[in-house]
KOLTI-203646 format. One line per 10 residues: number of its first residue (from 1); for each residue x, y, z of C-alpha. Coordinates in steps of 0.25 Angstrom, whole numbers, plus 5000, padded with zeros to 4 digits. Layout:
// KOLTI-203646
NUM) X Y Z; ...
***
This chain:
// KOLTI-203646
1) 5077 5096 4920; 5069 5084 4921; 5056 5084 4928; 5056 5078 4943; 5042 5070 4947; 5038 5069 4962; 5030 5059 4967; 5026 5058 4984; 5018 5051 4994; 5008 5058 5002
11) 5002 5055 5016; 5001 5058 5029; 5009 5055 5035; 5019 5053 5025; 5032 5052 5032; 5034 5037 5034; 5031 5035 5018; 5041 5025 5013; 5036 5031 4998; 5047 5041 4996
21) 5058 5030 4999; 5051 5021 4989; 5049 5030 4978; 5063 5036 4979; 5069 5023 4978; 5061 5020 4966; 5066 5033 4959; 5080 5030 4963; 5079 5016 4957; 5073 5019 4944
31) 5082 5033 4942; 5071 5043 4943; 5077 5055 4947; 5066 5066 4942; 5057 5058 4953; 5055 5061 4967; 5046 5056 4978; 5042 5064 4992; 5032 5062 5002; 5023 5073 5009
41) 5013 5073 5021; 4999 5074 5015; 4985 5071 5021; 4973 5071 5015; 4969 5085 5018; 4984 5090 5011; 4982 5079 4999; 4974 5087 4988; 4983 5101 4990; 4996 5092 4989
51) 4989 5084 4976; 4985 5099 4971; 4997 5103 4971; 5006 5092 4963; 5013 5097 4950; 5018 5090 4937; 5030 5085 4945; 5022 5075 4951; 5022 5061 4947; 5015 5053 4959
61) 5012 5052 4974; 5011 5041 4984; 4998 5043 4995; 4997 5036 5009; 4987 5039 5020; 4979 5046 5019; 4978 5050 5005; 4976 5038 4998; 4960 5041 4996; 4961 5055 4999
71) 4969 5058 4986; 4958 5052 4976; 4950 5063 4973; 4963 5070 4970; 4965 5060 4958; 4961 5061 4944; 4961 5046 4943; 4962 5033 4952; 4966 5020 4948; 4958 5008 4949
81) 4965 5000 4961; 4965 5015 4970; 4950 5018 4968; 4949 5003 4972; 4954 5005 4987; 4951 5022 4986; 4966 5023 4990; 4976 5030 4979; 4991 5028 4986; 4996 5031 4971
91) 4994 5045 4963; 5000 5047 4948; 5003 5060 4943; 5001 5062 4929; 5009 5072 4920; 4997 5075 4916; 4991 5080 4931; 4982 5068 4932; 4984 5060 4946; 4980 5045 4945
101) 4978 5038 4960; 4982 5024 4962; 4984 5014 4973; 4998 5006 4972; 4996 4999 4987; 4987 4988 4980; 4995 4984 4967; 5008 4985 4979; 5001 4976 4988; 4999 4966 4978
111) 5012 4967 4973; 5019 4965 4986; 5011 4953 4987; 5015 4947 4973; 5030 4950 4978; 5028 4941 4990; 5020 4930 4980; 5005 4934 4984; 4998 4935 4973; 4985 4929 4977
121) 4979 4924 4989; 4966 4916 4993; 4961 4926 5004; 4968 4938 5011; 4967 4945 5026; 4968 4960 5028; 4971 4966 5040; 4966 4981 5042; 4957 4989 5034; 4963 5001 5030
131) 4967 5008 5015; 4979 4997 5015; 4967 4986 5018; 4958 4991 5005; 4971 4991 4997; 4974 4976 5001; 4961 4972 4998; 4963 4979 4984; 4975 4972 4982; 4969 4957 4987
141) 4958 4959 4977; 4969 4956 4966; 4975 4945 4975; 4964 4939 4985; 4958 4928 4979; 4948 4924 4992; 4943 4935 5004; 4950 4946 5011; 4947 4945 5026; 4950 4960 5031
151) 4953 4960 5047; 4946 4975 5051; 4944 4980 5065; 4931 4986 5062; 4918 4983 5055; 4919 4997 5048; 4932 4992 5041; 4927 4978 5039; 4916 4985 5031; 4925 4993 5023
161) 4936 4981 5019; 4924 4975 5014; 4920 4986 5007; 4933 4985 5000; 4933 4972 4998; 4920 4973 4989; 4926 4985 4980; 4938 4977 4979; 4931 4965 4976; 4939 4956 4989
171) 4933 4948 4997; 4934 4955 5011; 4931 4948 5023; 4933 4957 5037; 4936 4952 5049; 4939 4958 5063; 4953 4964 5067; 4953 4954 5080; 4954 4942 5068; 4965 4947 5061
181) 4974 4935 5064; 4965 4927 5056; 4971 4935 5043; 4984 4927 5045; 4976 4914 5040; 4975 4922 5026; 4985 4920 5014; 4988 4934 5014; 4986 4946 5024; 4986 4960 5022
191) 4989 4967 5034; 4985 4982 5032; 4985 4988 5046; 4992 5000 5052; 5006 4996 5061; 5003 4989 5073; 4989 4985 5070; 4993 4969 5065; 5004 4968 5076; 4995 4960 5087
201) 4992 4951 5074; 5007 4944 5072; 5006 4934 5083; 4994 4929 5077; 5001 4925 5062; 4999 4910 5060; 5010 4900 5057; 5005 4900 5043; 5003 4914 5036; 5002 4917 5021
211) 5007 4933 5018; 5006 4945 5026; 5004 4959 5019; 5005 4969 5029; 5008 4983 5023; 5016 4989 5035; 5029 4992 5032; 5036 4999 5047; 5036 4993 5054; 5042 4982 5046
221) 5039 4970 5049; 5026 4972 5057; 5024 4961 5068; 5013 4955 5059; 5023 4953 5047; 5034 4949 5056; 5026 4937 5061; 5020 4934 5048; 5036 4932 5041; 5039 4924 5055
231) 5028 4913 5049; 5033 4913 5036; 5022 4921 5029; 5023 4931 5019; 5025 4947 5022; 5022 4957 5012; 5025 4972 5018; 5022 4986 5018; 5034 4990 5011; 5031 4978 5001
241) 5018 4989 4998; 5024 5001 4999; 5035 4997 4991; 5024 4990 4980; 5017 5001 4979; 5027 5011 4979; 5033 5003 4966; 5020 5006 4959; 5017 5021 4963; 5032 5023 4956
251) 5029 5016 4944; 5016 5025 4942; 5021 5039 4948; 5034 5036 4938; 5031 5028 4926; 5041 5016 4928; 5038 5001 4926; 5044 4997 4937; 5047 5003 4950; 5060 4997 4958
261) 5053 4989 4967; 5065 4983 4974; 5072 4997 4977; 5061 5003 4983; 5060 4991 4993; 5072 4992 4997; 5071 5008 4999; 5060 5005 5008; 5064 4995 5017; 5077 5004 5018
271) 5068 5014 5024; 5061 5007 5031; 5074 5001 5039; 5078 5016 5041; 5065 5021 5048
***
């Protein structure tokens, strides 16, 4: 009998994940039938008896909220680009018992740019300050050529996006939430906020916008996004990330050059016109 590997996401909560349709699609495609890909409700306070218990069978997980910091000291190594925003979204289970962490949202988020043609900008805007925010920042400083103005509702995040800014070597300005408008004078905004947040914010894009990143994915299309592909401007989605991301956390979990990008898309936007 040949030997079956699992791989899961984890989170709480856990039951609108998109992962599991992703992943399976990616098995399907490429004909992995020893693979298969769950998902289970996990907060922080369940995470290290759920990691502790993990046998040989394991290949992989996929972590959301709130795991992505609370799994690093569970790891026996972390890559480079996760110790850069402290967020591992990606873990690696080694025959050998070794778990590596990685972050596959910022490689993802620069890819779906590159799919759309953005592959460098002058300047940049982000909207929120959240995990999403620090790994956009991450992402802009391998695209960003000029500042990163980050519109906060707060001083304590203002402070904390410039903190980031100076690990990750950007050049974060911050601003106040009640400006946000003004981000839609930048070639390429990154909105980064939870559902609803940025809705008050679509009767206020311009004739003339560069691209729209906003990383929500359903409700699909936010009203932000809506208005922005009404003026002609360019929208890159959250399914453009989840899928980006999710095509990298198959090719480390599974050892393939190249995951099925195109059939895990499609997988997705069926579920998503489903729910």
């Amino acid at each position: 009998m040949s030997r079956q590997y699992r791989a899961a996401v984890l989170g709480s909560p856990i039951a609108h994940s998109l992962s599991p349709v992703l992943h399976r699609a990616a098995y399907a495609e490429l004909g992995l039938r020893d693979r298969s890909y769950e998902r289970f409700e996990v907060d922080e306070a369940a995470l290290p008896g759920f990691m502790g218990g993990l046998d040989g069978s394991w290949a992989g997980l996929s972590l959301t909220m709130p795991l992505k910091r609370a799994v690093i000291p569970l790891l026996d190594e972390v890559s480079d680009t996760a110790a850069s925003v402290e967020a591992v979204n990606t873990v690696v289970l080694g025959e050998d018992g070794r778990r590596v962490g990685d972050n596959t949202d910022i490689p993802g988020m620069i890819a779906a740019l590159r799919e759309r043609g953005v592959e460098k900008v002058e300047a940049a805007a982000v909207l929120g300050a959240g995990a999403t925010a620090s790994s956009a920042l991450a992402a802009l400083a391998r695209i960003c050529a000029g500042p990163v103005t980050a519109y906060v509702r707060s001083e304590a995040r203002a402070e904390e996006m410039r903190g980031w800014g100076e690990r990750l070597g950007v050049d974060v300005r911050t601003a106040d939430w009640e400006r946000a408008a003004e981000a839609f004078e930048a070639p390429l905004v990154i909105a980064t906020t939870p559902a609803g947040t940025t809705n008050a914010l679509a009767t206020a894009v311009p004739d003339r916008v560069g691209t729209l990143f906003d990383v929500l994915y359903d409700p699909w299309p936010t009203p932000l996004a809506a208005a922005w592909s009404e003026r002609g401007g360019k929208v890159v989605g959250g399914l453009d990330l989840l899928v980006h991301q999710a095509v990298l956390q198959v090719e480390r979990m599974t050892g393939v050059p190249q995951a099925p990008l195109a059939a895990m898309r499609a997988a997705g936007e069926r579920a998503l016109a489903a729910r």
